[in-house]
C-alpha positions, -999 to 999 in steps of 0.1 A, spaced: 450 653 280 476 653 251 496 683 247 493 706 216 513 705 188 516 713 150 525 676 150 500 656 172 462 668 183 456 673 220 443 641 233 426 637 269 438 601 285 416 573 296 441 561 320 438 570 360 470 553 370 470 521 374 436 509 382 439 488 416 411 498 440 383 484 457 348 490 441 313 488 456 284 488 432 256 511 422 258 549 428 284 550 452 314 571 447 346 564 433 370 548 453 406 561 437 435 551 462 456 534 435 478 503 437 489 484 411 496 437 384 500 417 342 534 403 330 558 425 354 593 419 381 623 413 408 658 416 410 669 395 388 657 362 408 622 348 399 591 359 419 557 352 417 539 380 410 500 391 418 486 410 394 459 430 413 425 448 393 407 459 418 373 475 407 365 515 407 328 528 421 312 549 399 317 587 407 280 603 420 268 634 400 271 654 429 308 640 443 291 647 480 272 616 486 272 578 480 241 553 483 244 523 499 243 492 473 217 474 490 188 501 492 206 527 476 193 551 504 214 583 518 242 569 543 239 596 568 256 601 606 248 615 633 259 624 664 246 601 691 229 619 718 241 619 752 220 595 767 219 573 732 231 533 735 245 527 700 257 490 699 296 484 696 295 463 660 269 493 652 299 520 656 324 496 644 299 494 613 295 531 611 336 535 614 339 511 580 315 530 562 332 564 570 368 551 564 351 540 532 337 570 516 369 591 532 392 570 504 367 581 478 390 611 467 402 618 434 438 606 429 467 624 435 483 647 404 518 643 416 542 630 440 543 661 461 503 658 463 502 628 470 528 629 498 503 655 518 476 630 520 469 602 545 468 562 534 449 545 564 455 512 543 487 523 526 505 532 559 496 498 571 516 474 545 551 467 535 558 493 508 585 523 506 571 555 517 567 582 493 594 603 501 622 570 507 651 572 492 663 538 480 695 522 482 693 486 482 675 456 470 653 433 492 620 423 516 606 450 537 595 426 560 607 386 567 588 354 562 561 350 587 543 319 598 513 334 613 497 349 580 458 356 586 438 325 572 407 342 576 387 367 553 383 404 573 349 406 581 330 431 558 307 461 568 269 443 579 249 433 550 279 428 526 291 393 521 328 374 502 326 351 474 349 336 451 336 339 416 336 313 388 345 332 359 334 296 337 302 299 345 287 321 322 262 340 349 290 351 372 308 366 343 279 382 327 273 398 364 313 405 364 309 423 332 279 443 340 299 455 372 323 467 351 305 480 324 283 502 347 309 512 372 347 510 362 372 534 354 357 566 338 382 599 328 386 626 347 352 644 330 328 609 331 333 610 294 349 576 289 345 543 304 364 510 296 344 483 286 363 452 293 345 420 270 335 390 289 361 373 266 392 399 271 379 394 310 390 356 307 415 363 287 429 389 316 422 366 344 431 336 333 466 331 326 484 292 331 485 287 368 454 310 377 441 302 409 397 302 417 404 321 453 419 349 437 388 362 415 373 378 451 337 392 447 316 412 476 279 405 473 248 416 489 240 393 515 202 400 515 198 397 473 234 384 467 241 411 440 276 418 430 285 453 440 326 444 443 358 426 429 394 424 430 415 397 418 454 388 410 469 366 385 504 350 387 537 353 372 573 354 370 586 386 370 626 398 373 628 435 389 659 452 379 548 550 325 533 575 310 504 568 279 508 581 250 479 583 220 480 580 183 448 591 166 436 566 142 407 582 133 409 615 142 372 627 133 354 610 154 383 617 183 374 652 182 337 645 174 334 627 212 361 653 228 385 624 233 413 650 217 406 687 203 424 701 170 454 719 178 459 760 172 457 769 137 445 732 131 412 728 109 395 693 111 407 683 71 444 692 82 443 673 108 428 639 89 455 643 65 482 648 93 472 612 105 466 595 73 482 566 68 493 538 39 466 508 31 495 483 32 520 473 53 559 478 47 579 452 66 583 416 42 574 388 55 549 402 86 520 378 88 496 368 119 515 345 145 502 309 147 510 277 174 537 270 156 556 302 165 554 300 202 586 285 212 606 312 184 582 338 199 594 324 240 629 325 225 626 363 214 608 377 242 631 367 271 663 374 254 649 407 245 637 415 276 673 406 293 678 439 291 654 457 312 653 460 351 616 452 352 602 423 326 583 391 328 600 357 325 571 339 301 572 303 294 556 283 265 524 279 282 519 317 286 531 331 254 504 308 241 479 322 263 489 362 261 502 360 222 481 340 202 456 359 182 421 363 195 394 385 177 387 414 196 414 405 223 447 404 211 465 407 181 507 396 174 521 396 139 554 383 132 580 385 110 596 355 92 626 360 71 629 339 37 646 314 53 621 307 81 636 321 108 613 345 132 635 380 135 606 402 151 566 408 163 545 431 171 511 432 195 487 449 212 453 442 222 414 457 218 403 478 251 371 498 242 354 527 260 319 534 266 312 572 251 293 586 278 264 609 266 269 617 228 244 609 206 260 595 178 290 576 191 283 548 216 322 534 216 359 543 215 378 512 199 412 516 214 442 498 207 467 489 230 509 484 222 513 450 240 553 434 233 573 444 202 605 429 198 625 437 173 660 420 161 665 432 126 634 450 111 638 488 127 615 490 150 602 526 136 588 501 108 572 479 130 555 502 151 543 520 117 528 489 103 513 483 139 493 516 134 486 504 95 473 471 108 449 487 138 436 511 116 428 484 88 408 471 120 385 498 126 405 510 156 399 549 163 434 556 183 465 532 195 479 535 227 512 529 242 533 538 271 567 551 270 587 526 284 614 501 271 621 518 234 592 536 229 600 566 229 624 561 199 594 565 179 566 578 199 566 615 185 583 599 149 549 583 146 529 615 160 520 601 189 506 626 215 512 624 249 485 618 277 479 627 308 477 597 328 504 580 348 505 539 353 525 531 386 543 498 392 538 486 431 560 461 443 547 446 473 570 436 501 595 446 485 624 475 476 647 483 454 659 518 440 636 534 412 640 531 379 633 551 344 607 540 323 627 525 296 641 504 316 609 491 323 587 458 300 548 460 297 532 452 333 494 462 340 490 468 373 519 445 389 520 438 425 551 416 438 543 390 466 573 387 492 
C-alpha cells in the first residue's frame, strides 16, 4: 500500500513480487514461493534467458485447507495405525501432497523473513543463498552432460501437457485458469486479468518454443488446474512499483488507494488532474517503419545499465508495435525525421473482487522510455496524458533505470510490492535498481 502524503494518495499494490510459482486449480491454496523472467540479463556476454510465469492457486477463505482439483474433497492425513499396510507410491503420494500445501505460505516481507524460512526446492538449485555475499561474476555450477530428459512424475491423478496457445480452446482454458485463480493482493481485493491476446502477446516472443508453455491436467477429466512457462531472450547482466492515480475516484471507490489526512475526495481529483493534450512536438503512435530507429535507440540506451535486454529487429517488432488493449509506444520524430525518443507501457487489468459497482481496474503499465533530447519529465507526463485519454484508472511503474527522476515529480505514490530478478545458475554481486532495465520475472539459464 502507497504511503501518505499531501502529494500522492495511499495506494495498496497489486504486485506480490514477482509472480513465478506453481499453481493447481480450483480452491486450493495459494502457492507463494516466488521466483522470477521478460526482456532481462548477464554480464555483459549474451545469454539466453527463460522468462518463467508460473501460475498462483487461489488463496481458500479459510487459509487452513485446500481441496483437491479433481473432486475438490478435504485432503486429510492420518496416522497409519500400527498394524496398517499403506503402499510405498501411496506415502510417496501423500509426501508430495504435504510438501505441496507446506509451500502454500504467504511470501516473505523482507530479507531477514525470508532468510528464517525453509526452501525445500530453493535449497536444491544453483542460486546464491540469501545471506551470500557476492564478489564475482560467473556459473554456480559447470556444464553437465547428464541433464534429466524426463518429466518428474506428478502426484497420482495429475498428468503434463504441453499447451498450444494457437488453438483457441487451450487458450480460452489458459485464460480461465488465470482469470479464476492468479495473483490476488494481499486482501483478495484485486486480481489480474491477463487477455487471451496480452497472453500471446506475453508468451510468444520470436524464437518461442511449444515445450515451454507446460500445463498439468487432470488425468481422469483432463482439466487444466496448472501452468508455467518461459520465453527466450538475450539478456546482458551487469524494483519496487510505484502508482499514479489516474482516476482517483473510483481508486478510492474500490479501496485500491485511500485519501490521505486532511484530504477530501474533490482535493484529491484536482491534485491528479491532468492537461487534455500532450506537450512534447512531434510525439505520434510508432509504426513498422520505426523499428530499426526504435532497435537503434533502445540498445544504445540501455548500454548503460548492468541489467538490460539486447532486442533485435524481430523483437522490437513483437514487444513495441502498437496493439489495442496490449501495448502502446509513441515516438518522437524531430522535423527533420529523425526518431530522438519513445515512450510505452502496456494494459494489465484487475478483476475488482466483490464491489458492486466496479467490475475492473484498467491499469497501465511503464514499459521502455528512452529519451535522447526531449526531458524525460515531459515524456513521462504525456505518458500519463495519453493513458488517461485511454480510460486507464492508474499507471504503474517501477523505480528502476531513471525513474525515480520523476516518480514523486509526477505524484507518483509508492507501493508496497517488491519485483525480484532471479538469475539462475548464475552470480554476480547485487545491484541498485537504477541500474537495472524492465525485466518481468527473468530467470537466466546457465
Amino acid at each position: 500500500m502507497a504511503e501518505d502524503s499531501e502529494s500522492a494518495a495511499s495506494q495498496q499494490s497489486l504486485e506480490l513480487d514477482d509472480q513465478d510459482t506453481c499453481g493447481i486449480d480450483g480452491d486450493n491454496e495459494e502457492e507463494t514461493e516466488h521466483t522470477a523472467g521478460s526482456p532481462g540479463g548477464d554480464l555483459g556476454a549474451k545469454k539466453k534467458k527463460k522468462k518463467q510465469k508460473r501460475k498462483k492457486e487461489k488463496p481458500n477463505s479459510g487459509g487452513t485447507k485446500s481441496d483437491s482439483a479433481s473432486d475438490s474433497q478435504e485432503i486429510k492425513i492420518h496416522q497409519p495405525s500400527k498394524n496398517a499396510t499403506i503402499p510405498m507410491q501411496k506415502l510417496q503420494d501423500i509426501q508430495r501432497a504435504v510438501e505441496l500445501l507446506s509451500a502454500c505460505q504467504g511470501p516473505a516481507r523482507n530479507i531477514d523473513e525470508a532468510a528464517k524460512r525453509r526452501y525445500q526446492f530453493w535449497d536444491t538449485q544453483p542460486v546464491p543463498k540469501l545471506n551470500e555475499i557476492i564478489t564475482s561474476h560467473g556459473a554456480i555450477e559447470p556444464d553437465k552432460d547428464n541433464v534429466r530428459q524426463e518429466p518428474y512424475s506428478l502426484p497420482q491423478g495429475f498428468m503434463w501437457d504441453t499447451l498450444d496457445l494457437s488453438n483457441a480452446e487451450v487458450l480460452k482454458e489458459l485464460y480461465t485458469l488465470l482469470n479464476e485463480n492468479y495473483v490476488e493482493d494481499d486482501d483478495n481485493m484485486f486480481r489480474f486479468d491477463y487477455s487471451p491476446e496480452f497472453l500471446l502477446w506475453a508468451l510468444r516472443p520470436p524464437a518461442w518454443l511449444l515445450q515451454w508453455h507446460c500445463g498439468v491436467r487432470v488425468s481422469s477429466n483432463k482439466k487444466l488446474v496448472g501452468f508455467i512457462s518461459a520465453i527466450p531472450a538475450n539478456i546482458r547482466i551487469y524494483d519496487r512499483y510505484w502508482h499514479r492515480s489516474l482516476n482517483p475516484r473510483k481508486l478510492v471507490e474500490v479501496k485500491f488507494s485511500h485519501l490521505s489526512r486532511n484530504m477530501t475526495l474533490q482535493r484529491t481529483m484536482k491534485l491528479y488532474r491532468l492537461p487534455d493534450v500532450t506537450k512534447t512536438s512531434g510525439l505520434r503512435p510508432m509504426e513498422p517503419k520505426d523499428i530499426k530507429a526504435v532497435q537503434e535507440l533502445i540498445n544504445s540506451y540501455l548500454k548503460q545499465f548492468h541489467l538490460a535486454p539486447v532486442m533485435d529487429e524481430e523483437e522490437v517488432a513483437h514487444w513495441f508495435l502498437p496493439r489495442e488493449h496490449i501495448i502502446d509506444t509513441f515516438v518522437v520524430e524531430s522535423s527533420s525525421g529523425k526518431l530522438t525518443d519513445f515512450l510505452s507501457f502496456y494494459t494489465l487489468p484487475s478483476t475488482v473482487m466483490h464491489h458492486p459497482a466496479h467490475k475492473s481496474l484498467k491499469a497501465a503499465y511503464s514499459f521502455y522510455n528512452i529519451h535522447t533530447e526531449t526531458p524525460l519529465l515531459d515524456l513521462m507526463n504525456d505518458a500519463l496524458i495519453i493513458a488517461k485519454l485511454k480510460g486507464f484508472d492508474v499507471f504503474n511503474a517501477l523505480d528502476l533505470m531513471e525513474n525515480k527522476t520523476f516518480l514523486e515529480k509526477l505524484k507518483f505514490g509508492v507501493g508496497d510490492g517488491n519485483l525480484q530478478y532471479y538469475l539462475y545458475n548464475w552470480r554476480c554481486p547485487g545491484t541498485d535498481s537504477e541500474k537495472g532495465a524492465p525485466a518481468d520475472d527473468v530467470w537466466v539459464a546457465q
